[in-house]
C-alpha positions in Angstrom: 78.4 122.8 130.6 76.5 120.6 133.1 73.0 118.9 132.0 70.3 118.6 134.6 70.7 115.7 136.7 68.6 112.7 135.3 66.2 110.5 137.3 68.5 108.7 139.4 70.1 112.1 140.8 73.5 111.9 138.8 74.7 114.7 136.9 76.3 114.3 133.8 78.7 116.5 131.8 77.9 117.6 128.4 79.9 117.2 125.6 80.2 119.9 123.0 81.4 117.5 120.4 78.5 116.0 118.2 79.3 112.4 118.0 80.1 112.3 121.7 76.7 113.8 121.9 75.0 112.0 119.9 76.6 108.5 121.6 75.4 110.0 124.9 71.5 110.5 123.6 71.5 106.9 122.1 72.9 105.2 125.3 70.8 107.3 127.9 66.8 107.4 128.4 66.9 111.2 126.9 64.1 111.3 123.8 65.6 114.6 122.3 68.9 115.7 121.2 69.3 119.3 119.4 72.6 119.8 117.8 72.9 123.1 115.6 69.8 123.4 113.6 68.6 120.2 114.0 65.9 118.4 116.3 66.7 114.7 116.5 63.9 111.8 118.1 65.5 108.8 119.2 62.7 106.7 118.0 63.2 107.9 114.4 66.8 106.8 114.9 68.8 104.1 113.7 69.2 101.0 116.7 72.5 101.6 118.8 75.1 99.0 118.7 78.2 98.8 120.2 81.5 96.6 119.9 82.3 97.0 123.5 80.2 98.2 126.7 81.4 102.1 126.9 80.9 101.6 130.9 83.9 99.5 130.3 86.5 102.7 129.6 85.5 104.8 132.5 87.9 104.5 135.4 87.3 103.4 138.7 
């Protein structure tokens, strides 16, 4: 399942899996995230750290 493409004109793939999801709505500009029955804002979320910079693990 593809998401629409976000301001800078990429498109981005998905992921059904709910922490992948959730890592994806913390490290992009999207406000929103549903997942099952649930409606989450990212301002009422937690800040998002990171150990390493996930841009790191995608190949060239």
């Amino acid at each position: 399942m593809e998401a629409a493409p976000p301001g800078d004109g990429r498109r981005q793939v998905m992921t059904e899996l709910r922490l992948g999801a959730y890592a994806c709505f913390m490290r992009t500009d999207i406000d929103r995230l549903a997942v099952g029955n649930f409606l989450l804002f990212k301002e009422d979320q937690p800040a998002w750290q990171e150990e390493t910079d996930w841009r790191d693990e995608i190949p060239d």
